[in-house]
N, C-alpha and C positions, 0 to 999 in steps of 0.2 A: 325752944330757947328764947329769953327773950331779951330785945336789944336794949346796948346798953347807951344811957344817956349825957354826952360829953357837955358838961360848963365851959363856953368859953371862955370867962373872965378867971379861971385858972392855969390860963396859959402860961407856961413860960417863959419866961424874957424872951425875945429875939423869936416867937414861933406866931405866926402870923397867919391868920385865914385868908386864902384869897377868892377875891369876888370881882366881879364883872360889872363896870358899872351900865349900866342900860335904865335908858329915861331916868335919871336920876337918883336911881334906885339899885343897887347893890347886890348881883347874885351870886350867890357863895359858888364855886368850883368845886364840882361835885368827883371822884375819881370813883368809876363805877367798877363792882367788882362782882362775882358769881350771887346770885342772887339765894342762890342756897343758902337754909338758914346753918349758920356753923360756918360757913365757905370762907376761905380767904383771899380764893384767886379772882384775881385783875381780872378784866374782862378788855382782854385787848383790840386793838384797830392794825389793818395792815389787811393783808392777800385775803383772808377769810379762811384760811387752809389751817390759823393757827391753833395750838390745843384749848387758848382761851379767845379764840374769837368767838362773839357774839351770833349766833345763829336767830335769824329772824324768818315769821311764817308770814305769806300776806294772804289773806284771807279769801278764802273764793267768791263771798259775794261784795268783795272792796271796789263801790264805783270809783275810787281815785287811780291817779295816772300813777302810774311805775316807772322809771324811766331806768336801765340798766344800761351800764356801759363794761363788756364783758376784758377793755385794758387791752385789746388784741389779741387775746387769747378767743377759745369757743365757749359757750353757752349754752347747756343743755336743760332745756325744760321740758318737764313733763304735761302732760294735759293740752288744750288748745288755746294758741296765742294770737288774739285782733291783733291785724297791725293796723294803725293810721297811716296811709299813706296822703302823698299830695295830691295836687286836683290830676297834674300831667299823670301822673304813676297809677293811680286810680282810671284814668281814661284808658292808658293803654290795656292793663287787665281788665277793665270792660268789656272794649271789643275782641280781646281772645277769647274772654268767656262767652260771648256770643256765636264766636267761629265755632268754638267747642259742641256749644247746646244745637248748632244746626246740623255738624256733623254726626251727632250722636241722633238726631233725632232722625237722621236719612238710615243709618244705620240700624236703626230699630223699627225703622218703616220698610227699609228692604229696598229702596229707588233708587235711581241713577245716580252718581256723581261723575258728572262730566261722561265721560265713556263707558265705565265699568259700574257694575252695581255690585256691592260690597253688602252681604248681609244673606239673606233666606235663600236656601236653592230654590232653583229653577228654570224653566225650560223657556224662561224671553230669550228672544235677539240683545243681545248687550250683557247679559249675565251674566259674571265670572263664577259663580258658582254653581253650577250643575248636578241635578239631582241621580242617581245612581239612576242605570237604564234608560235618560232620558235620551229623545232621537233627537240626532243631527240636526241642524236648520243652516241652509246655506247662509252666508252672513253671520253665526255666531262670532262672538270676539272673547277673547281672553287673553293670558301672558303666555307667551310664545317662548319655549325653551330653545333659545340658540345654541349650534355646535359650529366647531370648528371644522371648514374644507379642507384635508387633507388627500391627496390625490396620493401618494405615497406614506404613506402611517410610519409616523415617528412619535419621540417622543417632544413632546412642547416643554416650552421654558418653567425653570425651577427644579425643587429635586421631592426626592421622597417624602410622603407625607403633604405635599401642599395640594389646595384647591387646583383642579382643573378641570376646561369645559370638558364635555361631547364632543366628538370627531366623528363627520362624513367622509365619504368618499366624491368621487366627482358627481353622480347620480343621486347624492343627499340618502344612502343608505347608509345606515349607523355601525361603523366600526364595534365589535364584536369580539372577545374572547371568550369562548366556552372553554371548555376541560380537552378538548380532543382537537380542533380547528382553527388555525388564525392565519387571516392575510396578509400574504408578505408584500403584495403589491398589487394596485389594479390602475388601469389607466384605458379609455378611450378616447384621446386626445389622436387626427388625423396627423399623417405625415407623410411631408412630398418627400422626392424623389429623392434616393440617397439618404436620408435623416434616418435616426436610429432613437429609438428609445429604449435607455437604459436606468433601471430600476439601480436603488439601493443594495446595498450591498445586506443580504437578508442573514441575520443568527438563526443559524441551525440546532441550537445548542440540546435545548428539550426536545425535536423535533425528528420523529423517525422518517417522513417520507415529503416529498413536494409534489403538488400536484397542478399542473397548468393548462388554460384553456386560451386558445388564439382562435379570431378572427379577423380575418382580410379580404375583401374584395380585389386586391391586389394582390402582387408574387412578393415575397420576402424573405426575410433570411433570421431564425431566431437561432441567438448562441447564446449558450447555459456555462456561465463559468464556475466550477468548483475551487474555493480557496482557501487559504488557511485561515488568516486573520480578518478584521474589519476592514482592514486599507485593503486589501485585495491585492497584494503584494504578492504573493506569490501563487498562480494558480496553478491548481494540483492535477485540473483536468476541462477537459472543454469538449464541449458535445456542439456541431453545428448541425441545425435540423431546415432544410429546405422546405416551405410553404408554398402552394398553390393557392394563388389568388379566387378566391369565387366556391375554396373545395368546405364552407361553412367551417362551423365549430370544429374543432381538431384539439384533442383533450389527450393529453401523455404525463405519466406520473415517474421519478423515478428516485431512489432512494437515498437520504439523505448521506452525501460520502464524508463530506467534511462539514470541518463549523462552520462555512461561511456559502453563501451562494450567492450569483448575479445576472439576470439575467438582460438581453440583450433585443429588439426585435427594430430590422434594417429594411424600410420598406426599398422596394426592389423595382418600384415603376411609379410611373407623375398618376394624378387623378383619386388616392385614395380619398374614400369616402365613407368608409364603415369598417371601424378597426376594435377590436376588444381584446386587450389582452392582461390577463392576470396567472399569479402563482397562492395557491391557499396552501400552510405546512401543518401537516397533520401527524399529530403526537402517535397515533393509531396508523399503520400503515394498509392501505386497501389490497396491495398487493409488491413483489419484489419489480415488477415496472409494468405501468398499462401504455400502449401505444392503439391508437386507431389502425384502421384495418389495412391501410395505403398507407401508412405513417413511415418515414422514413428511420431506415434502421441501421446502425453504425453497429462496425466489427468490434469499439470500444463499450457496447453496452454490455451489459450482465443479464442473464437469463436464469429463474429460479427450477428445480426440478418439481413438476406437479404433474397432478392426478388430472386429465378432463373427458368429457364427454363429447363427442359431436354431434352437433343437433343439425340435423335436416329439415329442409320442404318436404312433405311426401308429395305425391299429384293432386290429393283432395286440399292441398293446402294448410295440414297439421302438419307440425313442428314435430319432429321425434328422433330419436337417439339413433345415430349409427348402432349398426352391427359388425362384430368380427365372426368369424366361424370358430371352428374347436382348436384351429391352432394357432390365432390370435389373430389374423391376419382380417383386417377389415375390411367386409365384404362391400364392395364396387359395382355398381355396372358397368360391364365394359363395351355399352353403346347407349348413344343417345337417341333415341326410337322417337320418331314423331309419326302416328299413324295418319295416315288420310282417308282413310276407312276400314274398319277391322271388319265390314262383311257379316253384320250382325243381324243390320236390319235394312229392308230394302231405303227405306227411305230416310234420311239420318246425316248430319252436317252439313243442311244446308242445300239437299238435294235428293235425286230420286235416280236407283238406277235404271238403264234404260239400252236397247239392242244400236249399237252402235250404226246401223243398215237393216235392210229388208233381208239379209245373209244370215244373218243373226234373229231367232226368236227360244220362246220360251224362260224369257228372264224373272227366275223368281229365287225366294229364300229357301235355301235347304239347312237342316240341321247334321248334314257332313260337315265336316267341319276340322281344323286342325287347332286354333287358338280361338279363346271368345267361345261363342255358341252357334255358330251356323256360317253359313257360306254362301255366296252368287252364284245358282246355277244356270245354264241356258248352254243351247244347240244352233248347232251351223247346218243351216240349210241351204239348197241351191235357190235363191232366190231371186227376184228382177234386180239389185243391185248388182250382182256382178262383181264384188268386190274380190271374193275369194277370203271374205274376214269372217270369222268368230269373233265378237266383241262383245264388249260393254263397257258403257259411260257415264259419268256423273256431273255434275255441277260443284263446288264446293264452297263452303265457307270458309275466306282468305286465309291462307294459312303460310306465315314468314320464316322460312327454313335459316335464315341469320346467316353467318358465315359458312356457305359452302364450299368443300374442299374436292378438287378432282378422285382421292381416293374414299370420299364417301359411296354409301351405298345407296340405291331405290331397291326395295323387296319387295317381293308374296308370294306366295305359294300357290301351286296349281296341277290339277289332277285332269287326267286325258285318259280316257277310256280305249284309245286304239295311238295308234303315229304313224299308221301306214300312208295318211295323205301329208302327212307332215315330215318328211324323212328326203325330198329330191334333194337337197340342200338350199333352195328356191323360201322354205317357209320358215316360221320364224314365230315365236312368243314374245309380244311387246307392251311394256306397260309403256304410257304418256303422261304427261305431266304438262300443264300450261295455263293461258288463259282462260283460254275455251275452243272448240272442237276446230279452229282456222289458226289457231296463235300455241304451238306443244313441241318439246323433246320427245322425243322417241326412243328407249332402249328397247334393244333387240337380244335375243340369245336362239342358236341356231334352233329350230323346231327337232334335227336328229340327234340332238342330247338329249330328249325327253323319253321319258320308259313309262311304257303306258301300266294304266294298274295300280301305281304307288302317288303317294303326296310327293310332292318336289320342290325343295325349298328352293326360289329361284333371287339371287343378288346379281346386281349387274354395278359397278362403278360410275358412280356422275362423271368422270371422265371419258365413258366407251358409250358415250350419248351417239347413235347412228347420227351419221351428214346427210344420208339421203332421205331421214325422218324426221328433221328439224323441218317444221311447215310454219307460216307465216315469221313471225317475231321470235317465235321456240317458247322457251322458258323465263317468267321472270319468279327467281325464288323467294323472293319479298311475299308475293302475293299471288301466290298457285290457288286457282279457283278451280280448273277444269282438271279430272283427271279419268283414262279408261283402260282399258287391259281385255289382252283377247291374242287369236291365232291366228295369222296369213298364213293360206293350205296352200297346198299345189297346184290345186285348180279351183276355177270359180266353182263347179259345179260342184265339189267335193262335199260333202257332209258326213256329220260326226254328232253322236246327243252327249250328252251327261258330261260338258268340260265343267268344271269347281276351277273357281278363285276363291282363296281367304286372305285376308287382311294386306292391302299394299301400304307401305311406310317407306320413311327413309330412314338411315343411320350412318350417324356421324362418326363408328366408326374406322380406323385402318383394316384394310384386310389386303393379304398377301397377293399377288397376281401372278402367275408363272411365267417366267420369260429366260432367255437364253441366257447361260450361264446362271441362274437361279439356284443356290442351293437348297433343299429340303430335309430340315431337320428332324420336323414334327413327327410324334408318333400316332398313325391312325388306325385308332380302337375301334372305329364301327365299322360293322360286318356286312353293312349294307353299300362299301363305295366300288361304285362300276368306274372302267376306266372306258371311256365311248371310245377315241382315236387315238392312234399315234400317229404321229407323220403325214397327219390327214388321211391317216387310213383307218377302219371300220377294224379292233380287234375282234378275231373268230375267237369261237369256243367248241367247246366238242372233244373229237378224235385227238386234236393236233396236224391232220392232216395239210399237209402244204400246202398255201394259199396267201392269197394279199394279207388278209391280216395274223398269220401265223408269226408269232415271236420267234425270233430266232436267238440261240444260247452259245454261247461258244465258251468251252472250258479249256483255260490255261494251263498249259503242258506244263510249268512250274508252279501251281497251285498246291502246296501243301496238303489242302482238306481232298485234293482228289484222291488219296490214297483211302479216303474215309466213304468214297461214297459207295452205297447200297446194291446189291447186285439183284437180278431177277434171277434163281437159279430156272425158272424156263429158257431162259435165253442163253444157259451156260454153255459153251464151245470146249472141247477138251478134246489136247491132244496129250502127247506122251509126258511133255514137260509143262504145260499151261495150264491156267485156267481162265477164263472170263468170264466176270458174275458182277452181277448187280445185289449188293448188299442189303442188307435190311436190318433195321433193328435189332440186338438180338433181343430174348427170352428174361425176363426179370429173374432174381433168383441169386444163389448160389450154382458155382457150379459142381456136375458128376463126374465121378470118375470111374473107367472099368480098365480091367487088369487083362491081358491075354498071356496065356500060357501055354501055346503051342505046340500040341502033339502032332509027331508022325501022318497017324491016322485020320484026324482032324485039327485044320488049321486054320478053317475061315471061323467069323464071329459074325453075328449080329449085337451092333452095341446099341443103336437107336432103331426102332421100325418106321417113326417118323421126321419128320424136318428136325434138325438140331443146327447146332453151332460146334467146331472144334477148336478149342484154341489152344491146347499145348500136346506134346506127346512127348514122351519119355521111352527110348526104347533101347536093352544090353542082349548081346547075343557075345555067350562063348562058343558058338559055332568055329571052324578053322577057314570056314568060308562065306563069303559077304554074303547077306543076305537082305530080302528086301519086302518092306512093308509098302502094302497096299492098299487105298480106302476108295471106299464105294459110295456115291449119292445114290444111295437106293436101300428099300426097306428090306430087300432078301436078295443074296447073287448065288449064281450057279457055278464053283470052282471049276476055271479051267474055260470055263466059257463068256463067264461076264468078264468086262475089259475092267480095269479100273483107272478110279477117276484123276487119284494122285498115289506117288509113286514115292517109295523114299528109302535110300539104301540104309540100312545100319553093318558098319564095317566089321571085317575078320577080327576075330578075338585078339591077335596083337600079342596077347599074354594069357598067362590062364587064368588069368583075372577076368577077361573079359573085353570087350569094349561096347561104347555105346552111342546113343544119339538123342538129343536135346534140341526140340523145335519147339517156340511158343511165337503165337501169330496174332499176340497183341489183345488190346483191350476189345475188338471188333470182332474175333477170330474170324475162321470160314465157314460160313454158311453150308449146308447142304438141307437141299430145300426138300426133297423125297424120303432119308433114310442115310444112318450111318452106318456101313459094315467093314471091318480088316481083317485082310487077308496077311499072313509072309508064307513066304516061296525063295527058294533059292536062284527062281526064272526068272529073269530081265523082264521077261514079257510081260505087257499088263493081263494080259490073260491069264500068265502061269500059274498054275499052282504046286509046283514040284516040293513036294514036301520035305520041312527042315526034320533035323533029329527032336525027338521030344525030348523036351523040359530043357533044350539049350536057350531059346528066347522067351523074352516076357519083355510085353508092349504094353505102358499105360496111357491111357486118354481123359484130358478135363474137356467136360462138355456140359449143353445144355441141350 
């Protein structure tokens, strides 16, 4: 398009160019408009935001100055902008830039600023940064994570979601929540006399069990409150548990009952100096309540029902399960056995055996023997002691028998080839016990209870210690060094070979001792117990025959069982109405029965040839006249001439029915110890045999 050219001297009246005059010279007022050719629009001035304002480019390599004033508004440029500043504003960014370039350039060097060295790991003194695996060096330094002392764990100021340190305890150990375990409280802070430290009131809430550990060098007094709430308003249960000062760690757990717990610990004496006491609550319960083994135990505790084992010491020093036997019941020793020598080997804890006197020889080991493997043997002879001992002695390694009681026991066993020198009542079998052969107890047991031939377990009571055997100091049970065992005979000269001891011990424990008014209830199974006296008398045996030691019996005249006892029929007496018989057993079995049926001609029976039993008869006679049955202890009788033994009417017929007789003589009947035969007869006599009519009587008999 091309532009077009205006004349001014066709202007019209009243239209006027205007111009500027400068230096004298006239410039026309130019009104600039879109440069575009065609364009009509103004090119206007104002904000620059308008749709005809003027957009200008300033050149990137324009050394002239720009001077923008952005109005108070902001100013965005793109690219990099010099500023001019003034000499002061120039000075000051100077010296920062220089702070900057040295800080950077320690930092790229990896050396110290001031204390710390900020840049390359490594293992100097002053280092703050540390290479992985590098060792410790005392004096390292770095930035120290501080936590908060909390002697009671709560929670610190602000609420959920905000920053907060680490928490100690008094001991700088780092408070801890895992999954299963958290402290409710811990504190080792001392406390005098009378003070009490009482923990926070602890939430139970997650928490299935509490479990706490005290210690005190002093006596005190710890109480467990159960509550409901946080104020501890109403408590729902309270446990007071008594402490011994000095008794260490004392560790009790028990189950969480309510939401809230508190607990309490009242020192109880002046001078404490070593106190520890904490509660840890565990989400996981170890058990329904743990108390130590002296732990003090309240009738308000709860007890859970479980399964356990009990583990013992054995003697070698392993640990092993009790046993029960088959019918559950757990088996026990029912003594506590401390040997002082089981007689094994001659020479053996601490010492050697040895003939107590020149009365005493032949001391050596035999393998007779009752416990163990072998035994002490040796022989009393008459020798230049003079003592009238059989003995032997030892030395011992101390041995502390602890609390001895008068109804404990000293044991061993001892065998005697004869007792005829031991039997005046004068000798005696004596173990000793003591310091050494000037300083011992002495028991004794009479030498005429022993029975020569057999083992003989011999116990005598630490209370029935002889008075006239205690010699020096006697006994101290602490520390029994000296111990021996042997026979005082009747005479010195007396001798005896082949006495055995095996093993002497003590035992701890009770056993019965027989004394007046004593009752005896036990029942004794072995077939071996001799009864030595009575009354201080020697029981006989044998015959029976009358003498000092013959027992005497006396059977009471209203004694029920005497109807029952046993007869000897040797010894039976018979008259016309009696018998007297010593009974016996009868005959196992059923019993027999036999029928008589009485002819004329013949009237006697043999019903048994040998020993039998009768015990009923049945017998009917239609006779017009009494008649009478007869039996005989004997295998055959001679009618008319043998007598008989019992005698028994059966009555006149009465009617022509008959009449009869019914005897039974019990669960025991009569014995007839030769032979059963009956006889009837119409003769009283035991002899008679006048014969009835036949076939009017019939007699039956149960026998065996």
């Amino acid at each position: 398009m091309t532009v077009d050219t205006v004349q001014l001297d066709a202007l019209e009246a009243g239209d006027d160019v205007a111009t500027d005059l400068i230096t004298a010279k006239h410039y026309q007022q130019v009104k600039l408009v879109d440069g575009t050719v065609g364009a009509i629009t103004p090119i206007e001035s104002g904000g620059g935001v308008e749709a005809g304002a003027l957009r200008v480019t300033v050149a990137s390599d324009s050394t002239g100055v720009l001077s923008v004033d952005d109005n108070g508004g902001s100013l965005t440029i793109d690219g990099t902008v010099t500023a001019n500043l003034s000499a002061t504003d120039n000075a000051v960014l100077d010296t920062i830039d220089t702070a900057l370039d040295a800080i950077n350039a320690k930092l790229v060097a990896g050396t110290v600023i001031g204390e710390v060295e900020i840049g390359a790991a490594s293992t100097a003194a002053g280092d703050l940064a540390k290479a992985e695996d590098a060792a410790h060096t005392s004096g390292d330094v770095g930035v120290m994570a501080l936590a908060v002392r909390n002697d009671d764990l709560a929670a610190l100021a602000g609420t959920d979601g905000d920053y907060a340190p680490l928490q100690v305890d008094a001991m700088g150990a780092l408070y801890t929540n895992d999954s299963s375990v958290t402290v409710g409280f811990s504190t080792f802070a001392t406390l005098a006399n009378g003070v009490a430290y009482t923990s926070s009131v602890i939430d139970l809430g997650i928490y299935s069990q509490v479990s706490t550990s005290v210690l005190s060098d002093v006596d005190g007094t710890i109480t467990i409150e159960f509550v409901r709430d946080v104020s501890a308003a109403d408590v729902l249960r309270t446990l007071t548990i008594p402490y011994t000062g000095g008794s260490g760690f004392q560790m009790f757990a028990a189950p969480a009952f309510t939401p809230y717990v508190r607990y309490t610990f009242t020192c109880d004496e002046v001078g404490q100096a070593d106190f520890w006491f904490d509660t840890v609550l565990l989400k996981q319960a170890l058990s329904g309540q743990i108390l130590g083994m002296d732990a003090f135990i309240s009738s308000s505790m709860v007890a859970p029902l479980t399964r356990s084992s009990i583990v013992a010491k054995d003697p070698s020093g392993a640990y092993v399960n009790a046993r029960s036997n088959k019918f559950g019941a757990v088996e026990v020793e029912t003594e506590q056995h401390t040997v002082f020598d089981d007689m094994d080997a001659l020479t053996q804890n601490g010492g050697t055996w040895a003939a107590i006197d020149s009365d005493t020889t032949g001391v050596a080991l035999s393998t007779k023997h009752v416990q163990g493997t072998g035994s002490i043997e040796f022989d009393k002879v008459d020798g230049a002691a003079n003592s009238g001992i059989g003995g032997i002695e030892k030395t011992l390694t101390a041995v502390d028998l602890g609390d001895v009681k008068s109804h404990d026991v000293v044991s061993s066993t001892v065998y005697v080839s004869s007792v005829t020198d031991i039997s005046d009542g004068t000798s005696y079998y004596f173990i000793r016990l003591g310091t050494d052969s000037s300083n011992y107890n002495e028991w004794r047991i009479d030498g005429a209870s022993l029975t020569a031939g057999v083992w003989q377990p011999i116990s005598m009571e630490v209370g029935t210690a002889s008075f006239d055997g205690q010699t020096g100091n006697g006994c101290d049970f602490s520390a029994i060094t000296y111990v021996a065992a042997g026979l005082l005979f009747d005479g010195v000269a007396d001798t005896l070979a082949n006495i055995y001891i095996d093993e002497i011990a003590y035992n701890t424990n009770q056993r019965v001792a027989a004394a007046i008014g004593l009752e005896v209830s036990s029942t004794v199974s072995s077939a071996n117990i001799n009864v030595q006296k009575v009354g201080g008398s020697a029981v006989t045996k044998g015959s029976g025959n009358v003498g000092n030691g013959t027992q005497r019996v006396t059977l009471a005249t209203d004694d029920a069982n005497t109807a029952a006892m046993v007869v000897d029929l040797a010894a039976i007496e018979v008259t016309q109405n009696t018998i007297i018989a010593n009974q016996v057993a009868k005959a196992t079995g059923g019993h027999s029965f036999d029928m008589l049926a009485m002819a004329a001609e013949d009237n006697d029976k043999v019903i048994k040839a040998s020993a039998g039993t009768v015990y009923w008869i049945s017998a009917q006679s239609i006779d017009a006249t009494p008649v009478y049955l007869k039996l005989f202890n004997a295998a055959s009788i001679t009618p008319g001439t043998t007598a008989a033994d019992l005698q028994f009417l059966i009555p006149t017929q009465g009617t022509a029915n008959g009449a009869g007789l019914v005897v039974n003589f019990g669960d025991h009947g009569i014995e007839f110890g030769t032979g059963i035969c009956a006889l009837v007869s119409t003769d009283i006599a035991l002899d008679g045999n006048t014969a009835v009519s036949a076939n009017e009587v019939v007699v039956t008999l149960g026998f065996e």
